[in-house]
C-alpha positions as CSV (number, residue, x, y, z in Angstrom):
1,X,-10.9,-5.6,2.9
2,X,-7.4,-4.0,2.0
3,X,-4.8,-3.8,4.8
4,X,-3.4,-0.9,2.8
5,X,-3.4,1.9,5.0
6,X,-2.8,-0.1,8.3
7,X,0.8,-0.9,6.4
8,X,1.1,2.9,5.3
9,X,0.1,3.6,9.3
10,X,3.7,1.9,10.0
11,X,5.7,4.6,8.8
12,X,5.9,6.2,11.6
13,X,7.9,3.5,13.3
14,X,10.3,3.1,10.6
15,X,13.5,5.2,11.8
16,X,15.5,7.2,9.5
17,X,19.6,7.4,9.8
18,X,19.5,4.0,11.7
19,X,23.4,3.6,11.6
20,X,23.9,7.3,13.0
21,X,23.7,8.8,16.9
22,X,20.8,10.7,16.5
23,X,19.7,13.9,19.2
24,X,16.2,13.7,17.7
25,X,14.9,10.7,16.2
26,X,13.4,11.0,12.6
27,X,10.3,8.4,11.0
28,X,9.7,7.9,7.7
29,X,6.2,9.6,8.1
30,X,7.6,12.8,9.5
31,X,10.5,12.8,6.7
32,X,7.5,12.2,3.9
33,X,5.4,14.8,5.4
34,X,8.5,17.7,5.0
35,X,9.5,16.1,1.4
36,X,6.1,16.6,0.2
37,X,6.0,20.2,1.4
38,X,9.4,20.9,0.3
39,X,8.6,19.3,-3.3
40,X,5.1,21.0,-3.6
41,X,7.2,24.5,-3.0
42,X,9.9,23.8,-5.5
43,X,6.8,22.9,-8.2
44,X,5.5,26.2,-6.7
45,X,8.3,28.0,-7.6
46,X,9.2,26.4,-10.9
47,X,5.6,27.6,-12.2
48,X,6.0,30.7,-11.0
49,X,9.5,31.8,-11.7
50,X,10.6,29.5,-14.5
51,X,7.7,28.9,-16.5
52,X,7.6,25.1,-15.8
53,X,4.1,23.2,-16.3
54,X,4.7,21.3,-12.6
55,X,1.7,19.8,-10.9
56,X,2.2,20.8,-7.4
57,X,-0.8,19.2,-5.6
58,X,0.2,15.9,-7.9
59,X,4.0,16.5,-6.6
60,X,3.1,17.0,-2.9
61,X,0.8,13.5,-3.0
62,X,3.7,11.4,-4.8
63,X,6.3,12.9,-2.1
64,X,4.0,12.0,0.6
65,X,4.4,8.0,-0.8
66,X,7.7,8.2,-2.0
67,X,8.9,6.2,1.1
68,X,6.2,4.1,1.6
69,X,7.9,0.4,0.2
70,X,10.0,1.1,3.4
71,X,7.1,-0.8,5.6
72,X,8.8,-3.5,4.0
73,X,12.5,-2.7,3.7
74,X,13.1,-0.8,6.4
75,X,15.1,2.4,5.5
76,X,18.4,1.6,3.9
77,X,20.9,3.8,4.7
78,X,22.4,5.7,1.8
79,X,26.0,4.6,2.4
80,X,24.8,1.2,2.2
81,X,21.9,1.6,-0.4
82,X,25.0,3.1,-3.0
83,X,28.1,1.6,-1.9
84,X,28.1,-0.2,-5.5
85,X,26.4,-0.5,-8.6
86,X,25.3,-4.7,-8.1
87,X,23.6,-3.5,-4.5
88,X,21.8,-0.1,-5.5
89,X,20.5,-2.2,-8.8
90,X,19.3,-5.2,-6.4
91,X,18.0,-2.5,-3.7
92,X,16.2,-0.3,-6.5
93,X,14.4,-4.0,-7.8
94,X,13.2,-4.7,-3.8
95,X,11.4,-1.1,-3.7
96,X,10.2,-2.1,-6.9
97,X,8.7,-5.8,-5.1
98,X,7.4,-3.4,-2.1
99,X,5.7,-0.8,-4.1
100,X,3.8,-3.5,-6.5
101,X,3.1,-5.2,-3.3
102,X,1.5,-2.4,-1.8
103,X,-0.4,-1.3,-5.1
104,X,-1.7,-4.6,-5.2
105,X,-3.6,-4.0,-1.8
106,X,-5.3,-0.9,-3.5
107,X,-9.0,-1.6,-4.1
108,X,-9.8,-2.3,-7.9
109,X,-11.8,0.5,-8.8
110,X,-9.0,2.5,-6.9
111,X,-5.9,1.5,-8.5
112,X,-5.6,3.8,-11.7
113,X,-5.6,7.1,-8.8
114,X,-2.9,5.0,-7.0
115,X,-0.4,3.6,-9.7
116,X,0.9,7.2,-9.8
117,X,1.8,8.0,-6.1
118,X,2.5,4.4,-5.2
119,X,4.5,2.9,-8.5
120,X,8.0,4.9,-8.8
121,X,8.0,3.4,-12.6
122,X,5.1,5.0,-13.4
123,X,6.0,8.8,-12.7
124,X,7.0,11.5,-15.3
125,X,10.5,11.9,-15.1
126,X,9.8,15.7,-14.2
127,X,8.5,15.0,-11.0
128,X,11.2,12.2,-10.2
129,X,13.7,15.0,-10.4
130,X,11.7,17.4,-8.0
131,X,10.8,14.8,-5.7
132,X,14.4,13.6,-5.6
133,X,15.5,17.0,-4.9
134,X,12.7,18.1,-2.4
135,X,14.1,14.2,-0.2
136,X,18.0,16.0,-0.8
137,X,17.0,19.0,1.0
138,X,14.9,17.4,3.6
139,X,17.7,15.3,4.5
140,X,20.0,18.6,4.1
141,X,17.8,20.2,7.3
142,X,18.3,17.2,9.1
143,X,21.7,17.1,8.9
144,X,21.0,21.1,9.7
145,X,19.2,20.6,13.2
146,X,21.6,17.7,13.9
147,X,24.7,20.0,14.0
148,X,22.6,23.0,15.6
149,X,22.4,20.9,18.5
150,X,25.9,19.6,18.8
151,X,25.8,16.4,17.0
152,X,29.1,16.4,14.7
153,X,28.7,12.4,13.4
154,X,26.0,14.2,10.8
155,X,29.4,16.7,9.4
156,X,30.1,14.7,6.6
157,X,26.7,14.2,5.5
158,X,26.2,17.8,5.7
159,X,29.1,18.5,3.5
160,X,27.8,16.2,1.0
161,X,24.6,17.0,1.0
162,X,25.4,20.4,1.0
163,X,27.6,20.0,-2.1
164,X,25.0,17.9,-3.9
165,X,22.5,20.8,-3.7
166,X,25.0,23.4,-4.1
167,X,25.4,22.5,-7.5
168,X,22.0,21.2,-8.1
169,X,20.8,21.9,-11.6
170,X,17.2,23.2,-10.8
171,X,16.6,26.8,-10.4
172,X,13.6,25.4,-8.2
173,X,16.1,24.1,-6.0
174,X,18.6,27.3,-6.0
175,X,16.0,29.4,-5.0
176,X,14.9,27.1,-2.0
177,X,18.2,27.3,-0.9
178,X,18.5,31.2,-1.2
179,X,15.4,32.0,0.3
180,X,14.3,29.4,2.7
181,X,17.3,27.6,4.0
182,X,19.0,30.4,5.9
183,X,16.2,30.4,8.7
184,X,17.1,26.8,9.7
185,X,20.3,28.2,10.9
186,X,19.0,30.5,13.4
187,X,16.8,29.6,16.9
188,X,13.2,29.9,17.5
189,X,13.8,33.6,19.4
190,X,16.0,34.6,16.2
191,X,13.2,33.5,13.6
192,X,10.2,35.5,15.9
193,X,11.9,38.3,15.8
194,X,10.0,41.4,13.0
C-alpha cells in the first residue's frame, strides 16, 4: 500500500500567500495546475520559435509536482523563504527531506518514472529554469487578479514580480508576456468580445 497520492490529494488545502489579505484564496493544487500549463507553453514556444529541444509534456508533469514537498512544509512565503542566505539554504535542504520522503512512498517498480517529477535534484537544469519561470508568471497573474479586484497589499509583489520577468532572460518567457499576459488585464466581457 503507498499513501502517496492521499498526501499529493492535500494540496488543495495548502494555501498560498498565507501572510497576505487575499480576495480570492489560492491552493497549491490550483497554483501547480496553471504552472504546468504556463511551463508546457513556454517549452511550446521555445521549440517552436527558438529552436530549443524542450520536452513539453515532460515540463507540464514536473510543474504539476513542483510543489508537492509543501504537504509537508506548508507554503513558505517568499519573503521568509529568502530573507537570508543560512534560511533559503536550510529551507532548500527541508524540500529536499519532503521530496525524498514522498519518493520514498512511490511503489518500487514505479520509482525510476517518479524520481524525475518528484526529486528537484534530479531534473536537467533546462527545465529548472522554465519551470522556475512558468511558477514567476503564475504568481505574476495572481498578483494580476489581486489588484484587478482592488486588493493593493499585492502592489509590491507586483512590482517585483513584474520586474523579475521584465528582464527575464528567456525569449520563452518574453513572448508569454507579449502575447498572453495583456488579456489578464481586461474583464470577462472585454476578452469575449471578436
Amino acid at each position: 500500500m503507498s499513501h502517496l497520492f492521499a498526501y499529493l490529494s492535500r494540496m488543495k488545502l495548502i494555501t498560498r500567500w498565507p501572510l497576505m489579505h487575499n480576495i480570492r484564496t489560492e491552493n497549491v493544487q490550483e497554483h501547480s495546475l496553471q504552472v504546468a500549463m504556463i511551463a508546457h507553453a513556454l517549452a511550446v514556444i521555445g521549440n517552436t520559435l527558438y529552436q530549443q529541444q524542450h520536452q513539453p509534456d515532460k515540463i507540464a508533469t514536473m510543474a504539476m509536482f513542483h510543489d508537492a514537498s509543501e504537504v509537508f512544509t506548508g507554503d513558505m512565503p517568499t519573503p521568509i523563504k529568502y530573507f537570508n542566505e543560512n534560511i533559503t539554504h536550510e529551507y532548500k535542504k527541508i524540500e529536499q527531506v519532503a521530496e525524498q520522503k514522498l519518493l520514498a512512498m512511490v511503489p518500487t517498480e514505479l520509482k525510476e518514472a517518479y524520481q524525475n517529477t518528484i526529486d528537484s535534484n534530479a531534473m536537467a537544469e533546462t527545465d529548472k529554469k522554465i519551470l522556475k519561470a512558468a511558477d514567476t508568471i503564475a504568481a505574476y497573474l495572481k498578483c494580476v487578479e489581486e489588484i484587478r479586484f482592488g486588493n493593493h497589499e499585492f502592489q509590491p509583489a507586483y512590482k517585483r514580480l513584474e520586474n523579475l520577468l521584465q528582464n527575464h532572460p528567456l525569449e520563452e518567457v518574453q513572448y508569454f508576456l507579449k502575447v498572453f499576459i495583456p488579456s489578464f488585464h481586461l474583464s470577462f466581457d472585454e476578452i469575449s468580445v471578436d
